[in-house]
HTML snippet that shows the backbone in 3Dmol.js (N, CA, C, O; Angstrom):
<script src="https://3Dmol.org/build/3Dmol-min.js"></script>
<div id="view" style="width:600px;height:400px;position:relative"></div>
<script>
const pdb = `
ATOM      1  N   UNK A   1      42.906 -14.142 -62.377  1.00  0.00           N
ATOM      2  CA  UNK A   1      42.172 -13.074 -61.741  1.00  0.00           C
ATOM      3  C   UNK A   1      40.885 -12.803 -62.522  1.00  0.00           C
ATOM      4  O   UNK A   1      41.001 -12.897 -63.744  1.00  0.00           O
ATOM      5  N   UNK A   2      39.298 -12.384 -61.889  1.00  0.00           N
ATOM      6  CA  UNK A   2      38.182 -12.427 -62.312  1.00  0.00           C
ATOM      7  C   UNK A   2      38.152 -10.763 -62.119  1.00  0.00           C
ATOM      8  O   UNK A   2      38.553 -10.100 -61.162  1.00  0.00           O
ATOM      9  N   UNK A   3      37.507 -10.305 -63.428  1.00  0.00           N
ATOM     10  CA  UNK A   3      36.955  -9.249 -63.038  1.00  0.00           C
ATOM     11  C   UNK A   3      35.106  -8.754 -62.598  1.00  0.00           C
ATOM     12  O   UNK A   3      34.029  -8.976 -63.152  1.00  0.00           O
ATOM     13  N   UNK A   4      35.380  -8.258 -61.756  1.00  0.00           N
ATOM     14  CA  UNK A   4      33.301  -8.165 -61.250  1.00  0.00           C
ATOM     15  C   UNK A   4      32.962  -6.976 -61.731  1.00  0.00           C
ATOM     16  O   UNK A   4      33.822  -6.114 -61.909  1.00  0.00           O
ATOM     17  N   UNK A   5      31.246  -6.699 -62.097  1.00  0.00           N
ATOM     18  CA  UNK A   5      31.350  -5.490 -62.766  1.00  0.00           C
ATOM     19  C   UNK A   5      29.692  -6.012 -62.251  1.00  0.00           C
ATOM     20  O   UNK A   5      29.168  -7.119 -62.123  1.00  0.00           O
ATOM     21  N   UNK A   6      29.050  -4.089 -61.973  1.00  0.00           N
ATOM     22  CA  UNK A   6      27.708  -4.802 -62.123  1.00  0.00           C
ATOM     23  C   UNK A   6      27.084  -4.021 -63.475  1.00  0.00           C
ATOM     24  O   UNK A   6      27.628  -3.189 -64.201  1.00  0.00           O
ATOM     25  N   UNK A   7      25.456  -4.723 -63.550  1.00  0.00           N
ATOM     26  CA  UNK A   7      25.287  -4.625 -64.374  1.00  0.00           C
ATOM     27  C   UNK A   7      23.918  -3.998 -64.478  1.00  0.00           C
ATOM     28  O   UNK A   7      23.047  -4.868 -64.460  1.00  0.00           O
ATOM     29  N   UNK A   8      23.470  -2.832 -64.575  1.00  0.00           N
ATOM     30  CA  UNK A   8      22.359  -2.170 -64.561  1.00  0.00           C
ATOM     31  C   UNK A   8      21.274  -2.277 -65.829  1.00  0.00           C
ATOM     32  O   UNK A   8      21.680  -1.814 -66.895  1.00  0.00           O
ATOM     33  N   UNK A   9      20.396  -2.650 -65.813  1.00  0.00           N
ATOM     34  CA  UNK A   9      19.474  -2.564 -66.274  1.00  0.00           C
ATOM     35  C   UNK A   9      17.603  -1.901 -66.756  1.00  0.00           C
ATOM     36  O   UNK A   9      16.633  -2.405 -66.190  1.00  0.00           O
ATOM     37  N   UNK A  10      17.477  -1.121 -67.497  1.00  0.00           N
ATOM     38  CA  UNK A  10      16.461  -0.796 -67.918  1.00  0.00           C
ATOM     39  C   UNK A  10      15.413  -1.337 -68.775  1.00  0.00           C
ATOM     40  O   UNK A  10      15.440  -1.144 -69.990  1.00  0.00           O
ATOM     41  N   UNK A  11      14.276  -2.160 -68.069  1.00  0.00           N
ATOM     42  CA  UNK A  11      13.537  -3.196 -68.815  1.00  0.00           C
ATOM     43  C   UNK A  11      12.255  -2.124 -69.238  1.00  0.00           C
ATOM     44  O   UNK A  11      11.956  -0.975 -68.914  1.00  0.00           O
ATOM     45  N   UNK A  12      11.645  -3.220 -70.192  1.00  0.00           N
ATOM     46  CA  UNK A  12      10.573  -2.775 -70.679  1.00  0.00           C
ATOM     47  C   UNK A  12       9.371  -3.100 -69.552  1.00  0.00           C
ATOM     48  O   UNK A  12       9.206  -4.167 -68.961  1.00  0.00           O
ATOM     49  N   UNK A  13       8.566  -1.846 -69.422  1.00  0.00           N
ATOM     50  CA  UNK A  13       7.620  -2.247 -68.424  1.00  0.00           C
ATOM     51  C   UNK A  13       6.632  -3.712 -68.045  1.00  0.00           C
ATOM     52  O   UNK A  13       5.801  -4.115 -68.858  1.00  0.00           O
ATOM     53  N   UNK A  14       6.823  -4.283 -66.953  1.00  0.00           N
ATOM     54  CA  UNK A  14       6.476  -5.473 -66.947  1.00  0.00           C
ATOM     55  C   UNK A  14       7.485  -6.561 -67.323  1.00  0.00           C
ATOM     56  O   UNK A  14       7.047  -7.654 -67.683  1.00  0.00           O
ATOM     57  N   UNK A  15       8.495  -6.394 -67.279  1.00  0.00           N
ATOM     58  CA  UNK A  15       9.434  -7.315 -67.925  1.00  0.00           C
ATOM     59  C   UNK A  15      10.658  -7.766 -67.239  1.00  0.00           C
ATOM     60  O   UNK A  15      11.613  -8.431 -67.643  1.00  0.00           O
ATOM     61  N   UNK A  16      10.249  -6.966 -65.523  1.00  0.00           N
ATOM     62  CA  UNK A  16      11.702  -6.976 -65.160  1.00  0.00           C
ATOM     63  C   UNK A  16      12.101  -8.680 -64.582  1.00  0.00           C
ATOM     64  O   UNK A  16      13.212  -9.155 -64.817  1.00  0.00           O
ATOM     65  N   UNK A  17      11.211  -9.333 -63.948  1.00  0.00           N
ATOM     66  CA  UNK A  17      11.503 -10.374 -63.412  1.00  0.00           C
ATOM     67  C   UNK A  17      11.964 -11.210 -64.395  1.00  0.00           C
ATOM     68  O   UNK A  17      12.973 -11.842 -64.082  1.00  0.00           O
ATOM     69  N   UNK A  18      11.505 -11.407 -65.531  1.00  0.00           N
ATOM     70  CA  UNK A  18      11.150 -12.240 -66.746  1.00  0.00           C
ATOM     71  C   UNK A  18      12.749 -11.851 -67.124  1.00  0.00           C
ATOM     72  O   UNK A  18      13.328 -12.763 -67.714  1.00  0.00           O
ATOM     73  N   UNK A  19      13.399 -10.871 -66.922  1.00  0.00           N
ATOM     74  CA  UNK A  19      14.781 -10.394 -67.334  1.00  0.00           C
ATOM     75  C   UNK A  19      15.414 -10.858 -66.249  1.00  0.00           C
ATOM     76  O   UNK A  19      16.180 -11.689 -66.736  1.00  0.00           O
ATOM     77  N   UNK A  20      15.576 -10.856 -65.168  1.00  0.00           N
ATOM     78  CA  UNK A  20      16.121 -11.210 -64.258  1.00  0.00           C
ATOM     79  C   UNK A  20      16.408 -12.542 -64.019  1.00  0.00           C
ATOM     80  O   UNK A  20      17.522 -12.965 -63.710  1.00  0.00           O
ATOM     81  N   UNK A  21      15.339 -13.249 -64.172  1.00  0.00           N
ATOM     82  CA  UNK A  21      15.833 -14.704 -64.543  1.00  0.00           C
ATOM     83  C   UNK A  21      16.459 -15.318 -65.581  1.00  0.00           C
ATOM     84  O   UNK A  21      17.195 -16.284 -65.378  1.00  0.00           O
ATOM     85  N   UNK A  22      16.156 -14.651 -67.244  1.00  0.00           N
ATOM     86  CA  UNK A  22      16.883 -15.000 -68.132  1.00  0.00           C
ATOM     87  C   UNK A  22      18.269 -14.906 -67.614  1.00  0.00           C
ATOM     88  O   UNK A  22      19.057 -15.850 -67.554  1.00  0.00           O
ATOM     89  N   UNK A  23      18.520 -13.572 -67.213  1.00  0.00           N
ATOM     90  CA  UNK A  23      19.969 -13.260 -66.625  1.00  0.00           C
ATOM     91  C   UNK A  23      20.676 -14.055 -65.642  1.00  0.00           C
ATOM     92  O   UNK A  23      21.895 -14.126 -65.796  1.00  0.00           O
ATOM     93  N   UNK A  24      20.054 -14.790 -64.468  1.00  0.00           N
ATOM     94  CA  UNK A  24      20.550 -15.624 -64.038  1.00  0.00           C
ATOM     95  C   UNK A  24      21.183 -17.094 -64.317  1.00  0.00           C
ATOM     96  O   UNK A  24      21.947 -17.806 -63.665  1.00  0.00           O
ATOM     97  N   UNK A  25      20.427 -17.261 -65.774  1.00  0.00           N
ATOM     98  CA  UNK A  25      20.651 -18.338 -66.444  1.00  0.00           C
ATOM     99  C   UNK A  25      22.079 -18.437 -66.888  1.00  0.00           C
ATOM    100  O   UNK A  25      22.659 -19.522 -66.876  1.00  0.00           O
ATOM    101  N   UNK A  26      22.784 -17.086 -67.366  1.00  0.00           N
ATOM    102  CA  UNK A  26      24.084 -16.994 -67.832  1.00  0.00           C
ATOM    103  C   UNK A  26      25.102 -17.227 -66.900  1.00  0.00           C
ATOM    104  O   UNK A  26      25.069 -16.884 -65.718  1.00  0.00           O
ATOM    105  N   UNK A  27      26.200 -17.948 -67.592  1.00  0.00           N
ATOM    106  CA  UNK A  27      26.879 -18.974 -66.483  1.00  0.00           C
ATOM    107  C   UNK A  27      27.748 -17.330 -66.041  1.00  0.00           C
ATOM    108  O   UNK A  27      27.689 -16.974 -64.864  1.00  0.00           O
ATOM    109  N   UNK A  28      28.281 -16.707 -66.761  1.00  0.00           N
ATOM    110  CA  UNK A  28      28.687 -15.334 -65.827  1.00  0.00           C
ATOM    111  C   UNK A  28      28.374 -14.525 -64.694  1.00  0.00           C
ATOM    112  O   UNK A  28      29.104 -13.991 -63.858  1.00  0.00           O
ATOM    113  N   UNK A  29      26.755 -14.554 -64.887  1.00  0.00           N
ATOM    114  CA  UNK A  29      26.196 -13.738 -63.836  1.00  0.00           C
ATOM    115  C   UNK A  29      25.926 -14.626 -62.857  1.00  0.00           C
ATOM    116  O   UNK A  29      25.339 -15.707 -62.879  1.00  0.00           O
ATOM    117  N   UNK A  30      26.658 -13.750 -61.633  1.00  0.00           N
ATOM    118  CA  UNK A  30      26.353 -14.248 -60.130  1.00  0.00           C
ATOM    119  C   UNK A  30      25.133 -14.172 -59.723  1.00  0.00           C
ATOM    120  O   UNK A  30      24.531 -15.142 -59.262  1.00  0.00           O
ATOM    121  N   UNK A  31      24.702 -13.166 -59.833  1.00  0.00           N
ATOM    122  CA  UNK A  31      23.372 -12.856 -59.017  1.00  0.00           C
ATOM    123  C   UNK A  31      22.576 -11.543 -59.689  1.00  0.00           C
ATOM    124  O   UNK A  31      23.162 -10.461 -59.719  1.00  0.00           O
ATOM    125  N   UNK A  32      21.271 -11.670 -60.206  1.00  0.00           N
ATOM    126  CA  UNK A  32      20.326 -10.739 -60.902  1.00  0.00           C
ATOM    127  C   UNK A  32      18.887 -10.323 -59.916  1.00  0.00           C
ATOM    128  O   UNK A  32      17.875 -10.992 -59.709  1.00  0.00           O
ATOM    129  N   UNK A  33      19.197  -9.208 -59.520  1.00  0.00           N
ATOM    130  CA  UNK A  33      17.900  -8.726 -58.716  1.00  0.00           C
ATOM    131  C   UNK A  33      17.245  -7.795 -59.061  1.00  0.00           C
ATOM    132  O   UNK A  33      17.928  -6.792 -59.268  1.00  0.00           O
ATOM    133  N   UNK A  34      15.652  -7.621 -59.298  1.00  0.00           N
ATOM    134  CA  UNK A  34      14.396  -6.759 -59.439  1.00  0.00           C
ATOM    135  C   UNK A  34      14.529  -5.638 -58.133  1.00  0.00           C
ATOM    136  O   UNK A  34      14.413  -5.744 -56.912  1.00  0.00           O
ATOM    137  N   UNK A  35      14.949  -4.104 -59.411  1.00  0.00           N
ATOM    138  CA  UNK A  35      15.205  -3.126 -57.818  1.00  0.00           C
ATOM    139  C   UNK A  35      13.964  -2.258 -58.503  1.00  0.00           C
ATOM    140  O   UNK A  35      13.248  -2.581 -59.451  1.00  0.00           O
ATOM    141  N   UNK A  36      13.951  -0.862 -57.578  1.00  0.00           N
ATOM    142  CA  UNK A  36      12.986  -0.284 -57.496  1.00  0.00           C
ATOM    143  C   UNK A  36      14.237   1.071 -57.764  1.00  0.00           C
ATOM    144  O   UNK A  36      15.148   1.333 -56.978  1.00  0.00           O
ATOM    145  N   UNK A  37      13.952   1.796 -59.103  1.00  0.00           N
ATOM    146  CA  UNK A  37      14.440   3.319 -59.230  1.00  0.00           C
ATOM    147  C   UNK A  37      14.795   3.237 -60.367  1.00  0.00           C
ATOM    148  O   UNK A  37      14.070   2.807 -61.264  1.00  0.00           O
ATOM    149  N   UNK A  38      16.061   3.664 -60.535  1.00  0.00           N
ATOM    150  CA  UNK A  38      16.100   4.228 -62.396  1.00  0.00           C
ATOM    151  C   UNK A  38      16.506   2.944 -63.366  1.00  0.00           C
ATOM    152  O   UNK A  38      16.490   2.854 -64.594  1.00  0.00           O
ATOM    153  N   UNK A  39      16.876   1.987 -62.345  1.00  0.00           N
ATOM    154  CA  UNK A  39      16.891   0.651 -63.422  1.00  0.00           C
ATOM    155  C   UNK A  39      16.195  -0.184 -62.370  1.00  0.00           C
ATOM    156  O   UNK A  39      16.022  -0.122 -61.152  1.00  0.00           O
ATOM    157  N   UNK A  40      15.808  -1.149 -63.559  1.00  0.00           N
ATOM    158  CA  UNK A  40      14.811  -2.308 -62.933  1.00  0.00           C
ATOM    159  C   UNK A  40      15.416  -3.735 -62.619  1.00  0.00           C
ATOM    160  O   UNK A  40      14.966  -4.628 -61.901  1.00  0.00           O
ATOM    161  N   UNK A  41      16.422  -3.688 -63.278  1.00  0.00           N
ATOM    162  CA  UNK A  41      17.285  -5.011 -62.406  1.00  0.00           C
ATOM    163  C   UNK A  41      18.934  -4.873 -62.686  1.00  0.00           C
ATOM    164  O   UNK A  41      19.506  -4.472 -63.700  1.00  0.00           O
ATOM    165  N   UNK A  42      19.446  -5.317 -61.510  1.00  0.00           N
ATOM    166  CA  UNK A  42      20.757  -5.145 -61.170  1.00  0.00           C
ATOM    167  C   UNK A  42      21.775  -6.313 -60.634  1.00  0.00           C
ATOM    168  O   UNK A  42      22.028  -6.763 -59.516  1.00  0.00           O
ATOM    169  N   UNK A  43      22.243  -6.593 -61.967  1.00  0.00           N
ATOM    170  CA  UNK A  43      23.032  -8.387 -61.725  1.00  0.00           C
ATOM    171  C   UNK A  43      24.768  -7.801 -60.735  1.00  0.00           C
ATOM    172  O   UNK A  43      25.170  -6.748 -60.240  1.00  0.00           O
ATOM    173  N   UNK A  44      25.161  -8.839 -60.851  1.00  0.00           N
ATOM    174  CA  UNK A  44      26.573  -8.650 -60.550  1.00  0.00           C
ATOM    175  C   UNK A  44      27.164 -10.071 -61.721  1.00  0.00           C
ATOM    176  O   UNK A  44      26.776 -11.237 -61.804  1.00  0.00           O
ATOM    177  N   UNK A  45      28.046  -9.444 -62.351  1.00  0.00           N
ATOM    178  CA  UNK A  45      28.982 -10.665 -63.218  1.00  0.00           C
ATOM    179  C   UNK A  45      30.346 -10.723 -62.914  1.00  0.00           C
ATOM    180  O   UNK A  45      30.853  -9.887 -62.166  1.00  0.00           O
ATOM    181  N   UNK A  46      31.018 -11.671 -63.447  1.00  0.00           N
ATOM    182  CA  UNK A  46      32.334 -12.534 -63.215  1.00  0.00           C
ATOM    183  C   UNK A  46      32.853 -12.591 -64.442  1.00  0.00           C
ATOM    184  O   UNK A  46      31.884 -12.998 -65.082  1.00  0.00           O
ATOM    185  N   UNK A  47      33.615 -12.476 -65.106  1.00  0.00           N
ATOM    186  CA  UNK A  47      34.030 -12.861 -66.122  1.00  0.00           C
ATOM    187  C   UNK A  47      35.868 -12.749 -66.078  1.00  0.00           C
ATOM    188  O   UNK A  47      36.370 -11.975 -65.263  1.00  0.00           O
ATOM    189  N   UNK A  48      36.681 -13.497 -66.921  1.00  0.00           N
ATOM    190  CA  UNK A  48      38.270 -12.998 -66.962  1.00  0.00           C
ATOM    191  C   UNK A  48      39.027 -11.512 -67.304  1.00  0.00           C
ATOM    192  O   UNK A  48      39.963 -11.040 -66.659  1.00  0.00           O
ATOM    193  N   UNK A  49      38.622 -11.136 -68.037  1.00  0.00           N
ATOM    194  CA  UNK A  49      38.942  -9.373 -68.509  1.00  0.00           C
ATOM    195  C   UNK A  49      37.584  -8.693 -68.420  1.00  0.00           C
ATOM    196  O   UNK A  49      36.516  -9.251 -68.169  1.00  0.00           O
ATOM    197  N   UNK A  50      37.793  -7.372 -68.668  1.00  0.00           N
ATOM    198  CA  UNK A  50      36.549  -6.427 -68.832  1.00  0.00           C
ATOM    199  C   UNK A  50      36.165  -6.572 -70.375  1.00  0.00           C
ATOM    200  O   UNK A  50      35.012  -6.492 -70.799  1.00  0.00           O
ATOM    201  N   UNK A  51      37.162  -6.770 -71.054  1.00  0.00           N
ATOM    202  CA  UNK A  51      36.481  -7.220 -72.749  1.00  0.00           C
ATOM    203  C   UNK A  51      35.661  -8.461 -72.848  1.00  0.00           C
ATOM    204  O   UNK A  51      34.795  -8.473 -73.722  1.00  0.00           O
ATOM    205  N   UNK A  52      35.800  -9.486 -72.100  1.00  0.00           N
ATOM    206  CA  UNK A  52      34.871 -10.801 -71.418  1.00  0.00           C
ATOM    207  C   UNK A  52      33.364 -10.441 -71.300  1.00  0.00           C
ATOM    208  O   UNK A  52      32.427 -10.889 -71.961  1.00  0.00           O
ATOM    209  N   UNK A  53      33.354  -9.150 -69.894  1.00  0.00           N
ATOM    210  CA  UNK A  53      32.008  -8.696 -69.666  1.00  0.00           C
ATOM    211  C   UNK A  53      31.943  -7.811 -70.382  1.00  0.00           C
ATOM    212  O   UNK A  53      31.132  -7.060 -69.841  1.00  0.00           O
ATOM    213  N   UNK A  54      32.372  -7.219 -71.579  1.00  0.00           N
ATOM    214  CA  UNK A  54      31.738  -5.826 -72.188  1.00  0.00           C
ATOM    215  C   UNK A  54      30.954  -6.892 -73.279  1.00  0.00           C
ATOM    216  O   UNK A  54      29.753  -6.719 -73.490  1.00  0.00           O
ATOM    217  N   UNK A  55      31.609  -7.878 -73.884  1.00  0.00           N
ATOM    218  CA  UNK A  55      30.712  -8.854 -74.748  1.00  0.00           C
ATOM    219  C   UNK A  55      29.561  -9.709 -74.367  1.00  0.00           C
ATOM    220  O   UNK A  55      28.569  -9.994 -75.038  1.00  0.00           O
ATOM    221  N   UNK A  56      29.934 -10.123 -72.963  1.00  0.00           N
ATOM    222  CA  UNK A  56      28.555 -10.737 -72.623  1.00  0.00           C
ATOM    223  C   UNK A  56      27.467  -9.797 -72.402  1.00  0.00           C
ATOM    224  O   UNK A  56      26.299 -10.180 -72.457  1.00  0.00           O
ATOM    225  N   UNK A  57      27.871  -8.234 -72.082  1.00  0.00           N
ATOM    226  CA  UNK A  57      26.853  -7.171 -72.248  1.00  0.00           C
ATOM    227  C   UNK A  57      25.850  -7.311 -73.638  1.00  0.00           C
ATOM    228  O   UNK A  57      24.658  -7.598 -73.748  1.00  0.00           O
ATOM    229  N   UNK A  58      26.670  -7.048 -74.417  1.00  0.00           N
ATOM    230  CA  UNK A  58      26.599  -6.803 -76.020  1.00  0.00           C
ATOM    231  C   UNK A  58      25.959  -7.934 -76.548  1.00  0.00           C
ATOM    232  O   UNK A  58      24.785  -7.858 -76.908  1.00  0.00           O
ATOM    233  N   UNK A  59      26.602  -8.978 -76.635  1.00  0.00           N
ATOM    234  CA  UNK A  59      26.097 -10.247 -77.519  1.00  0.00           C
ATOM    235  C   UNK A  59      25.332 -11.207 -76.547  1.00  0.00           C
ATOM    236  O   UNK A  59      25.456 -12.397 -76.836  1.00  0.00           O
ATOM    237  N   UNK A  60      24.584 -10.928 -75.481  1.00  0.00           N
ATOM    238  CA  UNK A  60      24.146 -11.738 -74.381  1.00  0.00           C
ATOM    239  C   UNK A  60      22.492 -11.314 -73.409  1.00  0.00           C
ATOM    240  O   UNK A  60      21.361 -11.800 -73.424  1.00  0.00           O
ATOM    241  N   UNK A  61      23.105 -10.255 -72.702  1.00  0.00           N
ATOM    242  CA  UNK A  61      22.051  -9.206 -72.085  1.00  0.00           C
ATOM    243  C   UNK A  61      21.093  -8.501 -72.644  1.00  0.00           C
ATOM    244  O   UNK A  61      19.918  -8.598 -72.292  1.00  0.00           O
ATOM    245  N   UNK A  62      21.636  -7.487 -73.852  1.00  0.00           N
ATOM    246  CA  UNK A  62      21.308  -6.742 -74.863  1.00  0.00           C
ATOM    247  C   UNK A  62      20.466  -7.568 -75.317  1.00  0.00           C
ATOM    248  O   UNK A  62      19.368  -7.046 -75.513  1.00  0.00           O
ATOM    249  N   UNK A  63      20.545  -8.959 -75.639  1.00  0.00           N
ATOM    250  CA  UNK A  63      19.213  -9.712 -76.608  1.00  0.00           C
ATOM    251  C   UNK A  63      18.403 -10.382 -76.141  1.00  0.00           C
ATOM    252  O   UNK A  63      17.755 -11.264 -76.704  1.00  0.00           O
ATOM    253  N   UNK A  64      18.327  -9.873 -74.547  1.00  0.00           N
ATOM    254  CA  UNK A  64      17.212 -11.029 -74.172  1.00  0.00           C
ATOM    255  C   UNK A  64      15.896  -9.411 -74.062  1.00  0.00           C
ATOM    256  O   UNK A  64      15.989  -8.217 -73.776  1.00  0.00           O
ATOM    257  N   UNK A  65      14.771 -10.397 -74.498  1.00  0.00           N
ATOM    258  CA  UNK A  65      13.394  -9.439 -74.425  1.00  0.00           C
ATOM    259  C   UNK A  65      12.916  -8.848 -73.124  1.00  0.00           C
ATOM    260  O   UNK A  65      12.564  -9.234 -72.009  1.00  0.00           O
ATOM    261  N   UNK A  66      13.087  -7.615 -73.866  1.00  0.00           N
ATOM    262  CA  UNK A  66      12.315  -6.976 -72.801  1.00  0.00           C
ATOM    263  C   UNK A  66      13.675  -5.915 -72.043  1.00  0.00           C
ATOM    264  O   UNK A  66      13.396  -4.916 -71.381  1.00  0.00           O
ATOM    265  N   UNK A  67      14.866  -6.291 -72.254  1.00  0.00           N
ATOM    266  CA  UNK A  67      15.930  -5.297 -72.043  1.00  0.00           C
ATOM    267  C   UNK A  67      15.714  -3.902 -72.886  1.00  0.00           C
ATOM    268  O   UNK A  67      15.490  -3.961 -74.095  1.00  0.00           O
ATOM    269  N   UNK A  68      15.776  -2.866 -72.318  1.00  0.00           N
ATOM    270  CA  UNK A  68      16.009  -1.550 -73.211  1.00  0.00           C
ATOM    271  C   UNK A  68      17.104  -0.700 -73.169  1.00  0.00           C
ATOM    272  O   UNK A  68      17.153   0.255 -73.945  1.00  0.00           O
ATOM    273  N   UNK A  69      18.160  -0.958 -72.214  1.00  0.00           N
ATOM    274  CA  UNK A  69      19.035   0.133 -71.866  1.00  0.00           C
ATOM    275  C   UNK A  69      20.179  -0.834 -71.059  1.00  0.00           C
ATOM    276  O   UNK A  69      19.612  -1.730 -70.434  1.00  0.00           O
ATOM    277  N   UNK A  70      21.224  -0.851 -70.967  1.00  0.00           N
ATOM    278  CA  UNK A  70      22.168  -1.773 -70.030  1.00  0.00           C
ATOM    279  C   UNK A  70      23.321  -0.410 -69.607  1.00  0.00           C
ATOM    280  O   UNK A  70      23.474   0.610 -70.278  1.00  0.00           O
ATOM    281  N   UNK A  71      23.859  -0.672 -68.632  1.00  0.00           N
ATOM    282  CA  UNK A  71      24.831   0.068 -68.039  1.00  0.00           C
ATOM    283  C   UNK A  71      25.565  -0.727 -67.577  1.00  0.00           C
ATOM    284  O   UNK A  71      24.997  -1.523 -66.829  1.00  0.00           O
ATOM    285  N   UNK A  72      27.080  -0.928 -67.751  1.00  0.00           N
ATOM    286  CA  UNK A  72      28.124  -1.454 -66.984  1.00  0.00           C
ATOM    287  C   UNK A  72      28.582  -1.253 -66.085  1.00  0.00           C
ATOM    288  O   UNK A  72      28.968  -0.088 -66.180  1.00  0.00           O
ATOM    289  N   UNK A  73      28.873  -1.675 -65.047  1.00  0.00           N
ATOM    290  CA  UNK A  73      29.873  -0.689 -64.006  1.00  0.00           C
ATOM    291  C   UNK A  73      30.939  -1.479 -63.154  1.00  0.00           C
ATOM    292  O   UNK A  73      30.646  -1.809 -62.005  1.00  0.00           O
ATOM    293  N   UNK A  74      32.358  -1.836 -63.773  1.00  0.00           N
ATOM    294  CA  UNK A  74      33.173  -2.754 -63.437  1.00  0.00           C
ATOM    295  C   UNK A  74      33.485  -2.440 -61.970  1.00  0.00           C
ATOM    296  O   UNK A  74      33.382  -1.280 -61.570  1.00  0.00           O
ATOM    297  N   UNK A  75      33.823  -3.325 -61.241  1.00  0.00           N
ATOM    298  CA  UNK A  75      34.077  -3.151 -59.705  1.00  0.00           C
ATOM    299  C   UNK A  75      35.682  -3.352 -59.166  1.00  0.00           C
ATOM    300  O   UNK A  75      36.614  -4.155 -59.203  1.00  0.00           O
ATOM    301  N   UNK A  76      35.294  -2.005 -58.635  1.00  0.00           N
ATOM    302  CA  UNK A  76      37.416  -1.648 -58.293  1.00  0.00           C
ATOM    303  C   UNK A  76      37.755  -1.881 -57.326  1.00  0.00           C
ATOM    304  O   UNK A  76      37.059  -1.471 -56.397  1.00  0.00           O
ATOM    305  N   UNK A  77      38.745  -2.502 -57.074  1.00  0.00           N
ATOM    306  CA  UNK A  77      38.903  -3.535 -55.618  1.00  0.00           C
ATOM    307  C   UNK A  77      40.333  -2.284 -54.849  1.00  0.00           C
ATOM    308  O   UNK A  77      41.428  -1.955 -55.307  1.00  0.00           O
ATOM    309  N   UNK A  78      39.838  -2.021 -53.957  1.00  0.00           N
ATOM    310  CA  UNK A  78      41.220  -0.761 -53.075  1.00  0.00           C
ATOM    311  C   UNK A  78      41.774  -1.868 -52.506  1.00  0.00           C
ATOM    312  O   UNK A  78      42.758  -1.759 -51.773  1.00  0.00           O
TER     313      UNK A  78
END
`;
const viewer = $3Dmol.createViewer("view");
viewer.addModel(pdb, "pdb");
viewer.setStyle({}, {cartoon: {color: "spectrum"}});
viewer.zoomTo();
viewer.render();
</script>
């Protein structure tokens, strides 16, 4: 079983696309899109546990340039 979680982002001005693609590069993330409001890009990831995606947050997302702020938000299946 995969858990999905998305993944909110707050880039440094000018930086969001340039983040968005790094992010797509990671074999976790499904899909990274340039939005318009309180974060500037908004992936969706895959990973096996939520400790899986809380690290690829941390040791992954967090270090690519131009990130300033990340928000998690795991996805709950009814």
């Amino acid at each position: 079983m995969t858990v999905s979680a998305y993944i909110l982002v707050q880039a440094d001005v000018g930086t969001a696309a340039e983040v968005a693609r790094t992010m797509q590069e990671l074999p976790e993330v499904v899909s990274a899109d340039v939005a318009m409001g309180p974060y500037d890009v908004i992936a969706r990831a895959e990973a096996p546990d939520i400790d899986h995606l809380g690290q690829i947050v941390v040791s992954k997302v967090q270090m690519i340039s131009g990130v300033e702020r990340t928000l998690l938000c795991p996805v709950v299946r009814l």
